[in-house]
VEXNUFI-79021 format. One record per residue: residue number from 1; residue in three letters; x, y, z of N, C-alpha, C in turn. Coordinates in nm, 2 decimals. Example, Ala and Ser with C-alpha at 12.3 -4.5 7.8 and 13.67 -1.06 7.14 Angstrom:
<pts>
lumse:1 romi:Ala nX:1.32 nY:-0.57 nZ:0.78 caX:1.23 caY:-0.45 caZ:0.78 cX:1.32 cY:-0.33 cZ:0.78
lumse:2 romi:Ser nX:1.28 nY:-0.22 nZ:0.71 caX:1.37 caY:-0.11 caZ:0.71 cX:1.29 cY:0.00 cZ:0.79
</pts>
This chain:
<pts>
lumse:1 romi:Unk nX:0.08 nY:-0.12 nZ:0.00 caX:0.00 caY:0.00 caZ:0.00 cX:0.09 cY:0.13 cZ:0.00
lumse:2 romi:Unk nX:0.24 nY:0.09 nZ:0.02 caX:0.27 caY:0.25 caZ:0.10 cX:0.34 cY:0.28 cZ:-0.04
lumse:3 romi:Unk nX:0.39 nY:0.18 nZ:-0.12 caX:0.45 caY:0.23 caZ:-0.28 cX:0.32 cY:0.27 cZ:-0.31
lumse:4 romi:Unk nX:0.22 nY:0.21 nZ:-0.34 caX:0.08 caY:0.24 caZ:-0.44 cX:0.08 cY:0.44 cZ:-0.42
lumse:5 romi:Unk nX:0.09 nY:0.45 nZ:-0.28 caX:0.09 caY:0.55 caZ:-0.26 cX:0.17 cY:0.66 cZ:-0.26
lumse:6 romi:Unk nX:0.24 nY:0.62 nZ:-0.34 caX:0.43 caY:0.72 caZ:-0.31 cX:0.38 cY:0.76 cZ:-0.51
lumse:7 romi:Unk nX:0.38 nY:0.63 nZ:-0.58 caX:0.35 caY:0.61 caZ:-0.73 cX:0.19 cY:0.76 cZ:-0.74
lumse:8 romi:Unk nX:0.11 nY:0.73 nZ:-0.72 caX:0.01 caY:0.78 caZ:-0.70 cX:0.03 cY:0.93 cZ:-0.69
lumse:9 romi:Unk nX:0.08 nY:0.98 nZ:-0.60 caX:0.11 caY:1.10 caZ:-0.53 cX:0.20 cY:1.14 cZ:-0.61
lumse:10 romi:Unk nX:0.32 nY:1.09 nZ:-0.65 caX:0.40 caY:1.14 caZ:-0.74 cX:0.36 cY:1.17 cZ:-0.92
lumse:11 romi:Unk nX:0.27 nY:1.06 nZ:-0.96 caX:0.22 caY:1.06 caZ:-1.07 cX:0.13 cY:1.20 cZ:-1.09
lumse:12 romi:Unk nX:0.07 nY:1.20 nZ:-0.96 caX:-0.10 caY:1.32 caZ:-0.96 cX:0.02 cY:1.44 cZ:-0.96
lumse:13 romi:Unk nX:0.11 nY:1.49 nZ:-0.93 caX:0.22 caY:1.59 caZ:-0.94 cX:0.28 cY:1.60 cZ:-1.05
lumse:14 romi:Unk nX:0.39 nY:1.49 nZ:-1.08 caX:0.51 caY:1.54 caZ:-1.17 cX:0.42 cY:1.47 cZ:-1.29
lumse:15 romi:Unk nX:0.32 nY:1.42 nZ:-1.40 caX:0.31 caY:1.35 caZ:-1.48 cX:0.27 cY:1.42 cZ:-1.60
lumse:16 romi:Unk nX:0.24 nY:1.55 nZ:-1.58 caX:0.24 caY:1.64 caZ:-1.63 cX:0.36 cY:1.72 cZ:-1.74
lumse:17 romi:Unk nX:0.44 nY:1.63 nZ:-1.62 caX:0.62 caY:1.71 caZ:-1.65 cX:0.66 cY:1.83 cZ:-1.60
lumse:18 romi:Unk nX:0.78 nY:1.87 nZ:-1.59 caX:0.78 caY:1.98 caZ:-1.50 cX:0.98 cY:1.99 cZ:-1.56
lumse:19 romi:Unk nX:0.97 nY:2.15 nZ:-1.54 caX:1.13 caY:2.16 caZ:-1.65 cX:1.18 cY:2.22 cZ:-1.45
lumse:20 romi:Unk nX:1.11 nY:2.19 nZ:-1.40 caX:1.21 caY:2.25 caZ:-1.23 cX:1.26 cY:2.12 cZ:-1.21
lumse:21 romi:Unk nX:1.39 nY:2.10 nZ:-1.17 caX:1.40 caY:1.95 caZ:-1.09 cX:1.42 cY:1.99 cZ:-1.00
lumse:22 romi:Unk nX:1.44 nY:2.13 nZ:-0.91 caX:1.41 caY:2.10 caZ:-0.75 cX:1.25 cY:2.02 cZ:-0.74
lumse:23 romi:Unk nX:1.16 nY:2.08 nZ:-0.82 caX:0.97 caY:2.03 caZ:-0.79 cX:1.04 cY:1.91 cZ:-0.77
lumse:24 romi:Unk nX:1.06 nY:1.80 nZ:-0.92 caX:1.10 caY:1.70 caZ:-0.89 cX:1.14 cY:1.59 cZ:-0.78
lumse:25 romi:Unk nX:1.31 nY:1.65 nZ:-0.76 caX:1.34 caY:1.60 caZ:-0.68 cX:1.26 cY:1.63 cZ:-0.53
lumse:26 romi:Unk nX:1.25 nY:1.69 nZ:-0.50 caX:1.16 caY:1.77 caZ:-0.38 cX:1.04 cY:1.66 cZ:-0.40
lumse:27 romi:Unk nX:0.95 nY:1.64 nZ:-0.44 caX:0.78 caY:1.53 caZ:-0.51 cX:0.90 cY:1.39 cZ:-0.48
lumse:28 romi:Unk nX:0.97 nY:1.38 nZ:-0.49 caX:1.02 caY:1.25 caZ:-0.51 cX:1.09 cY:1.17 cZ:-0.36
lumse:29 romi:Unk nX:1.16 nY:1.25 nZ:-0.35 caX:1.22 caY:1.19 caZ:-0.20 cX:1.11 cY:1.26 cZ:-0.11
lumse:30 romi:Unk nX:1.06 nY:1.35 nZ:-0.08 caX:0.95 caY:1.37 caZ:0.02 cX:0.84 cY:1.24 cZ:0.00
lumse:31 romi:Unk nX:0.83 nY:1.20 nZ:-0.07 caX:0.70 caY:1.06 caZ:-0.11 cX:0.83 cY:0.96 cZ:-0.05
lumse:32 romi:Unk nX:0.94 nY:1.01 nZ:-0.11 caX:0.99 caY:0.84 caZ:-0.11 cX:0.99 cY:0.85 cZ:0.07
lumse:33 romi:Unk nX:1.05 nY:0.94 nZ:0.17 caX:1.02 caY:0.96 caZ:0.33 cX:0.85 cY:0.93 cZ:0.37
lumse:34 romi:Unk nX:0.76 nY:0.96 nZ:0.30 caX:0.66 caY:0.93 caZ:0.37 cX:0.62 cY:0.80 cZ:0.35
lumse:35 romi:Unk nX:0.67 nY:0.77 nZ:0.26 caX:0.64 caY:0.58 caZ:0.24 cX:0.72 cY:0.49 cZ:0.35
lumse:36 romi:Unk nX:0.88 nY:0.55 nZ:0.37 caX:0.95 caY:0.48 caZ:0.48 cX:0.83 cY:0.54 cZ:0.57
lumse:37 romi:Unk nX:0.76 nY:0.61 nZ:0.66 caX:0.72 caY:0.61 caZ:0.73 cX:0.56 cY:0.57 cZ:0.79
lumse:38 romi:Unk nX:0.58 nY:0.53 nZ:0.66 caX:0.44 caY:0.43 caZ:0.68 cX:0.44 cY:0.28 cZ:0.70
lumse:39 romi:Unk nX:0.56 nY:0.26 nZ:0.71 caX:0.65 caY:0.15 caZ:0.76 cX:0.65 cY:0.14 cZ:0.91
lumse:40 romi:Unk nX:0.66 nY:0.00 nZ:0.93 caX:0.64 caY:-0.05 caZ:1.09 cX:0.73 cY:-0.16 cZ:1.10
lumse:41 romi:Unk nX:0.83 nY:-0.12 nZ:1.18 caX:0.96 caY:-0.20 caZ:1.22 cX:0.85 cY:-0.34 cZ:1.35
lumse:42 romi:Unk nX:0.88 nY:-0.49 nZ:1.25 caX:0.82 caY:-0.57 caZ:1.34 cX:0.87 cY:-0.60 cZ:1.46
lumse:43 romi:Unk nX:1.02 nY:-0.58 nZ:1.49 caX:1.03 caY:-0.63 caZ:1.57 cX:1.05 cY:-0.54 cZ:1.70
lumse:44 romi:Unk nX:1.07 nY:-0.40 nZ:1.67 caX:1.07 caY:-0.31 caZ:1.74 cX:0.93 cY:-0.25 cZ:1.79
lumse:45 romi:Unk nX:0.84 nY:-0.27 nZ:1.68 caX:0.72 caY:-0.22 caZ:1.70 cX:0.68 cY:-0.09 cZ:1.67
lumse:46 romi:Unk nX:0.81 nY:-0.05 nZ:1.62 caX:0.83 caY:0.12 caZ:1.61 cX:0.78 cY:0.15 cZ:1.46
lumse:47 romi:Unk nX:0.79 nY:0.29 nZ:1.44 caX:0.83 caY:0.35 caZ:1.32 cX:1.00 cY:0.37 cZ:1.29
lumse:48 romi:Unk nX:1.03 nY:0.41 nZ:1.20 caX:1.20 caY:0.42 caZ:1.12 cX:1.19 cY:0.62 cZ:1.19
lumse:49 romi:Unk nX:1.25 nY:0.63 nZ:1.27 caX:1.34 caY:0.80 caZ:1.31 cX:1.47 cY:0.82 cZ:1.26
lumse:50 romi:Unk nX:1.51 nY:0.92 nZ:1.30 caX:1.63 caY:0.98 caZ:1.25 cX:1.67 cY:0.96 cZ:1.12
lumse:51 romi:Unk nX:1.56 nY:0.97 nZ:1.05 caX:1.56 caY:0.99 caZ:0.89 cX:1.51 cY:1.15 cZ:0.85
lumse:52 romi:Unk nX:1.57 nY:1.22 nZ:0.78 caX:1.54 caY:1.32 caZ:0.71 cX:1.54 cY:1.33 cZ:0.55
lumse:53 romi:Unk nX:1.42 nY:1.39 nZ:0.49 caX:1.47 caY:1.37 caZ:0.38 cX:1.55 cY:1.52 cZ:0.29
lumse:54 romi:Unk nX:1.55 nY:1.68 nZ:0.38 caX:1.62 caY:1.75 caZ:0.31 cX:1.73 cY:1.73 cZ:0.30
lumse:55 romi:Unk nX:1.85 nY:1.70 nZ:0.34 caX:1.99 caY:1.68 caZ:0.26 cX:1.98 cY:1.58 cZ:0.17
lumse:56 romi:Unk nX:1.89 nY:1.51 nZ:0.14 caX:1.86 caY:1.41 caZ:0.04 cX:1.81 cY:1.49 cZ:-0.08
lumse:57 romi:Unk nX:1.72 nY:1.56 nZ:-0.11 caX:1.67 caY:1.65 caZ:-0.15 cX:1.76 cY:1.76 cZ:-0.25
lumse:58 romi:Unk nX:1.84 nY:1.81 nZ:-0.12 caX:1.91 caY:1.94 caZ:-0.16 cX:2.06 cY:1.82 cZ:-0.30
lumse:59 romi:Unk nX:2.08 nY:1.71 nZ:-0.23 caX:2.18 caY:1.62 caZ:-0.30 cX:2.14 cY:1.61 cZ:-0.45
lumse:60 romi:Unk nX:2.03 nY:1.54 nZ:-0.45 caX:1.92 caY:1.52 caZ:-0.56 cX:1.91 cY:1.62 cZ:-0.69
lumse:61 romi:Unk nX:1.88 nY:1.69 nZ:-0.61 caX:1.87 caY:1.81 caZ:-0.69 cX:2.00 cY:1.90 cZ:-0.75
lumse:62 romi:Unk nX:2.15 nY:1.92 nZ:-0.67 caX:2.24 caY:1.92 caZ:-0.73 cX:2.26 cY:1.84 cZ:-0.89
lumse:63 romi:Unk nX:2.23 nY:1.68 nZ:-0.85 caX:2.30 caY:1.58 caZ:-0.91 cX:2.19 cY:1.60 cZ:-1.05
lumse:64 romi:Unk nX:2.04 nY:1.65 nZ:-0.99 caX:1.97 caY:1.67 caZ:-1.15 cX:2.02 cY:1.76 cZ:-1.27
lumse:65 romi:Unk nX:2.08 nY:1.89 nZ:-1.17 caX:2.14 caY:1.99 caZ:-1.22 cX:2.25 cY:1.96 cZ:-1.33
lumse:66 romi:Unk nX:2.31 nY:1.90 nZ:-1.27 caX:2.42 caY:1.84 caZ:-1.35 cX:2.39 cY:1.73 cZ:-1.45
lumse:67 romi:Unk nX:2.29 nY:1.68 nZ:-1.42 caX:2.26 caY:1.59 caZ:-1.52 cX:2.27 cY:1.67 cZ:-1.68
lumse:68 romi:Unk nX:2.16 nY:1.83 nZ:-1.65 caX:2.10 caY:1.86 caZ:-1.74 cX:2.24 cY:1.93 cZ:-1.82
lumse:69 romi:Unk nX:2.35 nY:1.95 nZ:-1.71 caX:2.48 caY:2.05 caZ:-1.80 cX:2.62 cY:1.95 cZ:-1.89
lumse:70 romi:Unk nX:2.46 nY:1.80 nZ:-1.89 caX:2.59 caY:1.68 caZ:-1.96 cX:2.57 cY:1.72 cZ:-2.09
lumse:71 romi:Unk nX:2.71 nY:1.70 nZ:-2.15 caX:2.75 caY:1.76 caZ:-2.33 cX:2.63 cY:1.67 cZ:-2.36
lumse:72 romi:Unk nX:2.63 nY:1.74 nZ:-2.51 caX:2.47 caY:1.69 caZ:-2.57 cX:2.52 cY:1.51 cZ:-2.61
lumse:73 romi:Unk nX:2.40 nY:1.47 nZ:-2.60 caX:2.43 caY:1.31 caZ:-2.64 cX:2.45 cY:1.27 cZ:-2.55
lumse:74 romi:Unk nX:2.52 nY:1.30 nZ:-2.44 caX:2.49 caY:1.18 caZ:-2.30 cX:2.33 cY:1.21 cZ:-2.20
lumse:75 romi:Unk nX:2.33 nY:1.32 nZ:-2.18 caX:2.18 caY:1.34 caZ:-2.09 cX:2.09 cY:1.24 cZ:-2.14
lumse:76 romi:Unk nX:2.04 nY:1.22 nZ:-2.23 caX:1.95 caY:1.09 caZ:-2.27 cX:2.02 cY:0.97 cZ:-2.26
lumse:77 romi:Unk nX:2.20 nY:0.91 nZ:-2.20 caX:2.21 caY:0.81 caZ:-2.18 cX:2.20 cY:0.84 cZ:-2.04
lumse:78 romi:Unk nX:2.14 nY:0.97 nZ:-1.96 caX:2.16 caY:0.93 caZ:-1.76 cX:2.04 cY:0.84 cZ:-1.75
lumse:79 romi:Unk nX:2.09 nY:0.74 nZ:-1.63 caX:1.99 caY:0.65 caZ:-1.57 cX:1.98 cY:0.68 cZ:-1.46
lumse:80 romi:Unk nX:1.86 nY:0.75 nZ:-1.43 caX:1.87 caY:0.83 caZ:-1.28 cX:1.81 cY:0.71 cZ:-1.18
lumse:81 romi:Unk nX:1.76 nY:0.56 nZ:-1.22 caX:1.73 caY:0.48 caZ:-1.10 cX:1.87 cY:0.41 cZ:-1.05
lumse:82 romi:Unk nX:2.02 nY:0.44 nZ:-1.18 caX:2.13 caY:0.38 caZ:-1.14 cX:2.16 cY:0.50 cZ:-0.98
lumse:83 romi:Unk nX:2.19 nY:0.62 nZ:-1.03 caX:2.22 caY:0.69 caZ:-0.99 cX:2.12 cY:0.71 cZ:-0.86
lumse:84 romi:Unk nX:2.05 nY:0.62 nZ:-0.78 caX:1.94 caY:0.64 caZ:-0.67 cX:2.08 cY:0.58 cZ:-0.56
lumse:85 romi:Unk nX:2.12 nY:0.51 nZ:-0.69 caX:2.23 caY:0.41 caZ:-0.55 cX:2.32 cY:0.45 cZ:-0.48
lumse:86 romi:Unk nX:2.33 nY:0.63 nZ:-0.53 caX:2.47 caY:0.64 caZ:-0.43 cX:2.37 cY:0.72 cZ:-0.33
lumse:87 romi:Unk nX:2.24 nY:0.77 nZ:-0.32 caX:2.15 caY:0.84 caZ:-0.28 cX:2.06 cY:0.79 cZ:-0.16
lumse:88 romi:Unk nX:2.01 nY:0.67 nZ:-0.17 caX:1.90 caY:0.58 caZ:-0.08 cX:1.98 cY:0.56 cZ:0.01
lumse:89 romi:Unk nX:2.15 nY:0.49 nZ:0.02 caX:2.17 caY:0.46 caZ:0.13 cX:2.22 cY:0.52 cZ:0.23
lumse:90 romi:Unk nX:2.25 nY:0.69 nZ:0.16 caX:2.26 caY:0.81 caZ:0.23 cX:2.16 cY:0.83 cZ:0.33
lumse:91 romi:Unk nX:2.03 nY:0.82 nZ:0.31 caX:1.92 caY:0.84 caZ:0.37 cX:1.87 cY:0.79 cZ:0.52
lumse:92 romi:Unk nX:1.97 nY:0.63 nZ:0.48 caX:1.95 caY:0.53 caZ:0.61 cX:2.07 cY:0.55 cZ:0.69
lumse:93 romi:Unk nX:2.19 nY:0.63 nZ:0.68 caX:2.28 caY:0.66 caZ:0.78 cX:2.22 cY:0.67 cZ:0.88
lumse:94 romi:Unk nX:2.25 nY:0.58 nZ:1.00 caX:2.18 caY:0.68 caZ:1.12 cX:2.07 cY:0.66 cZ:1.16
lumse:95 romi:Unk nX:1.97 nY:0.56 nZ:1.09 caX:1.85 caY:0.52 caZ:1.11 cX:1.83 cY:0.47 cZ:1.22
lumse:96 romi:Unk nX:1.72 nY:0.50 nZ:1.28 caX:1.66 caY:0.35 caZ:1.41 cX:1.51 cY:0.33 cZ:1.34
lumse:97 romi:Unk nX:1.45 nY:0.21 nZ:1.45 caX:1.32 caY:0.23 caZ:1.48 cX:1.30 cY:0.19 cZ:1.62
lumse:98 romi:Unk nX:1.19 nY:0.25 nZ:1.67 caX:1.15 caY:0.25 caZ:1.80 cX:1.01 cY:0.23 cZ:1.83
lumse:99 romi:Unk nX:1.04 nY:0.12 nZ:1.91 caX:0.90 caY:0.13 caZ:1.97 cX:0.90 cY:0.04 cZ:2.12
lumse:100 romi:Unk nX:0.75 nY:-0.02 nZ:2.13 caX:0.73 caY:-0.08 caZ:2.28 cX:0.82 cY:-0.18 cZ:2.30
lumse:101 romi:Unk nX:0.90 nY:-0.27 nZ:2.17 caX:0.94 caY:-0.38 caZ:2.24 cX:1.10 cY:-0.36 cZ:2.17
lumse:102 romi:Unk nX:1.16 nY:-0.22 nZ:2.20 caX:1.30 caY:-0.21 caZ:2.20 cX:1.32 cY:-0.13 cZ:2.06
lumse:103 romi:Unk nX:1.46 nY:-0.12 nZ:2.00 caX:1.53 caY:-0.06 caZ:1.94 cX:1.60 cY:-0.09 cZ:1.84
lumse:104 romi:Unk nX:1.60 nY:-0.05 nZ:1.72 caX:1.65 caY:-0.11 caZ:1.59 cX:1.72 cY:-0.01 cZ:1.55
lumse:105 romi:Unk nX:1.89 nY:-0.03 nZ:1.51 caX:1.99 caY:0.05 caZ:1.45 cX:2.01 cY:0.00 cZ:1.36
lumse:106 romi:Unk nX:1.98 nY:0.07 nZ:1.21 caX:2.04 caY:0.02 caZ:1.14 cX:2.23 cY:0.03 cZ:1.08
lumse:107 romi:Unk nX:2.28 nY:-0.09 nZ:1.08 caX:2.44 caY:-0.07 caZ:1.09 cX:2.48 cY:-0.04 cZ:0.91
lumse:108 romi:Unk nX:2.44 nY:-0.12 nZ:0.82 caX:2.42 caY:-0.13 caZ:0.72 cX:2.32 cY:-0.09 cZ:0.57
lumse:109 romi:Unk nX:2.32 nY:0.04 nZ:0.55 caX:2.24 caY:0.12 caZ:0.47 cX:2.15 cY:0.04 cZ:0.38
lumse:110 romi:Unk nX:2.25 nY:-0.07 nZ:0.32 caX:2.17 caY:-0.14 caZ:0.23 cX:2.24 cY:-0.14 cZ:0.08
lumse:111 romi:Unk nX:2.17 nY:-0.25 nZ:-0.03 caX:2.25 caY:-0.18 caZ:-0.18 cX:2.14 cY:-0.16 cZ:-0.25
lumse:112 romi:Unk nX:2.11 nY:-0.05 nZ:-0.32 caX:2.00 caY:-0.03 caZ:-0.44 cX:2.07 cY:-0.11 cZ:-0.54
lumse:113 romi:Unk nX:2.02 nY:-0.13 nZ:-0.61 caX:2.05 caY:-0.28 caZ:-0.70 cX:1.98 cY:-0.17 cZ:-0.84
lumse:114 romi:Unk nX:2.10 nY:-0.21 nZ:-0.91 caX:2.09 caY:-0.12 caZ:-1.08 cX:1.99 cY:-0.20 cZ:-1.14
lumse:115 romi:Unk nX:1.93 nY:-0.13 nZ:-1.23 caX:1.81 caY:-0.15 caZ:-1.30 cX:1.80 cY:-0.06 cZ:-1.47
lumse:116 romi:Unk nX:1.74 nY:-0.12 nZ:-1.59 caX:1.79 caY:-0.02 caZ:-1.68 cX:1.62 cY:-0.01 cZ:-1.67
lumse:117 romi:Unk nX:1.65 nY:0.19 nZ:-1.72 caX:1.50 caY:0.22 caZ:-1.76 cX:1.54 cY:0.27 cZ:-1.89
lumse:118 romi:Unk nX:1.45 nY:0.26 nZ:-2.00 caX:1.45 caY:0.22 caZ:-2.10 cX:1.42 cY:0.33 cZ:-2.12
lumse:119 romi:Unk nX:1.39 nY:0.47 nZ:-2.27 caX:1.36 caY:0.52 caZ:-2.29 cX:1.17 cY:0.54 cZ:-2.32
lumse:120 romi:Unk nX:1.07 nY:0.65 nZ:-2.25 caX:0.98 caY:0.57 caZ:-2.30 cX:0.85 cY:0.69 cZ:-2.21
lumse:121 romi:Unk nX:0.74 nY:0.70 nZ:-2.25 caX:0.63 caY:0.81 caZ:-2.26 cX:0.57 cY:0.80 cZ:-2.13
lumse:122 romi:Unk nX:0.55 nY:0.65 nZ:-2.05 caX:0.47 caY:0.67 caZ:-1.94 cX:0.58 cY:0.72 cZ:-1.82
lumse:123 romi:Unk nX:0.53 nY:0.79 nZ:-1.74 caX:0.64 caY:0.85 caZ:-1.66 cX:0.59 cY:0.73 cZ:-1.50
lumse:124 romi:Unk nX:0.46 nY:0.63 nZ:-1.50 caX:0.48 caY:0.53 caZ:-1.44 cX:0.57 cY:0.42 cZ:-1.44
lumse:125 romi:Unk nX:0.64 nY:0.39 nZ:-1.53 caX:0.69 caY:0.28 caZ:-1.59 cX:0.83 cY:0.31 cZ:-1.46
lumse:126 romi:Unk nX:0.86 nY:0.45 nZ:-1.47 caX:0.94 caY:0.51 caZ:-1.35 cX:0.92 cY:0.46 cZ:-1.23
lumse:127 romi:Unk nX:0.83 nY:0.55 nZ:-1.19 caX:0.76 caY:0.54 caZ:-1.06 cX:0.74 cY:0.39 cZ:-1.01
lumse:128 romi:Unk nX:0.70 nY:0.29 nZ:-1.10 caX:0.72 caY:0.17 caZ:-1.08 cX:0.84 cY:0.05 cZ:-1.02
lumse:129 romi:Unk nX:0.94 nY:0.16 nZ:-1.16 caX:1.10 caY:0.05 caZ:-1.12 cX:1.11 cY:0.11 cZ:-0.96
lumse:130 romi:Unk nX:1.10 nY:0.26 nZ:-0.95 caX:1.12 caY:0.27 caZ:-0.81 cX:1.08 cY:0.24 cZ:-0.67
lumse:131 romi:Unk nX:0.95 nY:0.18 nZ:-0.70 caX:0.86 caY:0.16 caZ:-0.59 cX:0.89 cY:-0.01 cZ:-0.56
lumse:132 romi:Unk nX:0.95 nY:-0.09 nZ:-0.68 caX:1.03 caY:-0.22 caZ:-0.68 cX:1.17 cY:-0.23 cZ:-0.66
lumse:133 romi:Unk nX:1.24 nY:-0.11 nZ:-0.67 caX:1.35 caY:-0.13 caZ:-0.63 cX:1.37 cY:-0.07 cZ:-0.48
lumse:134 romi:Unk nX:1.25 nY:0.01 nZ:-0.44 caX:1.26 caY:0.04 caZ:-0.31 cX:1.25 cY:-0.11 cZ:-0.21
lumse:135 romi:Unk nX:1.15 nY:-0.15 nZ:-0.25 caX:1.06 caY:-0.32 caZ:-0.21 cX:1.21 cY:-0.36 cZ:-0.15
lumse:136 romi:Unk nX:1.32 nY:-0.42 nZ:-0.28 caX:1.40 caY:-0.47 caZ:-0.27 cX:1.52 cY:-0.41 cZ:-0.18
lumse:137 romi:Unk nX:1.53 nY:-0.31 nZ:-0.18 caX:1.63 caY:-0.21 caZ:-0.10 cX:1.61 cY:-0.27 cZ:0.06
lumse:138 romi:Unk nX:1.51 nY:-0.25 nZ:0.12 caX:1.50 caY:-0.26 caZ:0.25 cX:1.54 cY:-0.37 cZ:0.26
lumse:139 romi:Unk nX:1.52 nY:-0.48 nZ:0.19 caX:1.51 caY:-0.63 caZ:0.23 cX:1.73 cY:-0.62 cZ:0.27
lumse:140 romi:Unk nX:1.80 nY:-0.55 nZ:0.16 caX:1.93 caY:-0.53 caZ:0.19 cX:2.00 cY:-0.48 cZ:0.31
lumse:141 romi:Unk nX:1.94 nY:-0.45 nZ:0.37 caX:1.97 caY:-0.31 caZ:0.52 cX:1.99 cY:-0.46 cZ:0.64
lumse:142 romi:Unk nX:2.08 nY:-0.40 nZ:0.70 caX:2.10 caY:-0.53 caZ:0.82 cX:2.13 cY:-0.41 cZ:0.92
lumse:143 romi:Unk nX:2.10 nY:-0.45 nZ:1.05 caX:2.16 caY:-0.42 caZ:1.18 cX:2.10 cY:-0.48 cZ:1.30
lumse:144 romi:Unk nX:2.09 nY:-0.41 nZ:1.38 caX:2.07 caY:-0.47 caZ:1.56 cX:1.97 cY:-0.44 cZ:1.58
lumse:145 romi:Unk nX:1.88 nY:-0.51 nZ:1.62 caX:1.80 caY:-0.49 caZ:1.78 cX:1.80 cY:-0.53 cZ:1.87
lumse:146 romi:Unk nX:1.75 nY:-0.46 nZ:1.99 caX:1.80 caY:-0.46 caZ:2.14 cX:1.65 cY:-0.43 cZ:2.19
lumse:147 romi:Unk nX:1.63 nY:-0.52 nZ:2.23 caX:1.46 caY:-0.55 caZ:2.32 cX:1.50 cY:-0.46 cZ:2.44
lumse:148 romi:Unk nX:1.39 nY:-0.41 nZ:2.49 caX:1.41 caY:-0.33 caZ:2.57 cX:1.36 cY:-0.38 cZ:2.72
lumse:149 romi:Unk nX:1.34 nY:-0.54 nZ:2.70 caX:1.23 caY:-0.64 caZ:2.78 cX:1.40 cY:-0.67 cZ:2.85
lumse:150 romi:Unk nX:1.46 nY:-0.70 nZ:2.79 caX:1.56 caY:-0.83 caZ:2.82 cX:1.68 cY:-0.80 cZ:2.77
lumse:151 romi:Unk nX:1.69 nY:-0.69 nZ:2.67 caX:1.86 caY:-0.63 caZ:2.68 cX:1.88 cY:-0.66 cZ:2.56
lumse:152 romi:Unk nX:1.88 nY:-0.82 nZ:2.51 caX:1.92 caY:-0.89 caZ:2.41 cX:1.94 cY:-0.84 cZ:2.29
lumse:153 romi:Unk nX:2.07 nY:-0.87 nZ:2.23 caX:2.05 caY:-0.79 caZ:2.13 cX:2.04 cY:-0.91 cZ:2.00
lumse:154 romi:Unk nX:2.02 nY:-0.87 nZ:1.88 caX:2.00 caY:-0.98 caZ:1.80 cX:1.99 cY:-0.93 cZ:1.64
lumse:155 romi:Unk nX:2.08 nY:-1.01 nZ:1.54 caX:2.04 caY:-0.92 caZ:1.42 cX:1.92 cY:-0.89 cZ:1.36
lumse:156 romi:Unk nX:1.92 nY:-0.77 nZ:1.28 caX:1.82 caY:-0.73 caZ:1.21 cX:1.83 cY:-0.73 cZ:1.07
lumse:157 romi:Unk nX:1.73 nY:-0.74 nZ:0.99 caX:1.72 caY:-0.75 caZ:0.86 cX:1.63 cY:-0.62 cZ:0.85
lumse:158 romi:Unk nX:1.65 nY:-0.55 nZ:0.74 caX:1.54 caY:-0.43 caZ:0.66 cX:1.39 cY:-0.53 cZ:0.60
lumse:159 romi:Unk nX:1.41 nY:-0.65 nZ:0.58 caX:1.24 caY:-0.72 caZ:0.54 cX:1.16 cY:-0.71 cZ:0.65
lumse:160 romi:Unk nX:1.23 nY:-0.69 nZ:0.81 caX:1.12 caY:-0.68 caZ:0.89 cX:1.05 cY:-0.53 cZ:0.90
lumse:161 romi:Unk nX:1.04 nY:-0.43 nZ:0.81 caX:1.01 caY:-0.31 caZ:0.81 cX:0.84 cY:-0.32 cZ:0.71
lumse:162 romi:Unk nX:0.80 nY:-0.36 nZ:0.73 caX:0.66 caY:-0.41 caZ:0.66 cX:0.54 cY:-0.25 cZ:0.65
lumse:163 romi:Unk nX:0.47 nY:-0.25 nZ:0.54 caX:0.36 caY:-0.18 caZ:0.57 cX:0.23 cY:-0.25 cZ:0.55
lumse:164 romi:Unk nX:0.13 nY:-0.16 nZ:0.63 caX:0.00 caY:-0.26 caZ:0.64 cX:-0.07 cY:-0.20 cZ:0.50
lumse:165 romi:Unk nX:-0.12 nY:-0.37 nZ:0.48 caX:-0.22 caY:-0.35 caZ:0.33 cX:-0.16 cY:-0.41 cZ:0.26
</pts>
C-alpha cells in the first residue's frame, strides 16, 4: 500500500512534467520519506526516526542539475534509477526504529540494485521500477535490535520493516 501510494502522489504531481528538478526531486524523495514512514519496524514495534529527507533532496537536486549540464548526447544516456544508489543509502545513515518492544539500528544502509529504464512516454513505468526497487532495498539493510524487555541484542534485517495492506 505505502508504494501504491508514493506512485500515486508522485504521478498526480510530476506526470504532467515539469522543467524544475528542485519540484521533482523535492515530489520524489519527500514521497519516497513518507512511504518509509508508513512503515512498521516488526520487531521493534516502532516506526524508522532519524531519517530526514532534506539533505537528500538538496543532493538530488544538485545531481539533477548536473545531469542537465551533460554535453549533448549523454543526458539521454543518464539512468537516474542507477544513480538512486549512491542516494538511498545516504538516507539510512543513522537510522533507528522505536518502539514498545525495543530498538532497531540500522548498521548497514543497504544496496540499491541497478536496474535499466528504457527510454519511454509513461512517466509510471518510472515510478514503478522505483517503488520495486525500493521493495528490494529494505530487504538489503542489516543491523541490531535490542529489546528493551531483556537487553538482548539480535540481528536485524530491513524485510522486517513491513507496511500494512
Amino acid at each position: 500500500m505505502s508504494w501504491t501510494l508514493f506512485q500515486q502522489s508522485c504521478f498526480n504531481e510530476l506526470s504532467g512534467g515539469t522543467n524544475d528538478s528542485s519540484q521533482f526531486s523535492k515530489k520524489i524523495f519527500n514521497e519516497y520519506h513518507n512511504s518509509i514512514g508508513r512503515h512498521t519496524d516488526i520487531m521493534s514495534g516502532g516506526s524508522v526516526i532519524n531519517t530526514t529527507p532534506q539533505p537528500i533532496i538538496t543532493i538530488l537536486d544538485i545531481w539533477l542539475q548536473l545531469n542537465s549540464l551533460s554535453p549533448p548526447g549523454t543526458f539521454q544516456d543518464v539512468n537516474f534509477l542507477d544513480q538512486l544508489k549512491f542516494i538511498i543509502p545516504i538516507y539510512w545513515l543513522g537510522a533507528q526504529a522505536a518502539g514498545p518492544m525495543g530498538v532497531t539500528n540500522v548498521l548497514f544502509p543497504g544496496i540499491w540494485l541497478p536496474v535499466e529504464l528504457e527510454a519511454n512516454q509513461n512517466f509510471m513505468v518510472m515510478l514503478t521500477k522505483i517503488s520495486q526497487l525500493s521493495i528490494l532495498h529494505l530487504k538489503t539493510m542489516f543491523g541490531l535490535f535490542t529489546s528493551s524487555a531483556t537487553g538482548l541484542v539480535v540481528p536485524w534485517s530491513g524485510g522486517s520493516l513491513l507496511t500494512p495492506g
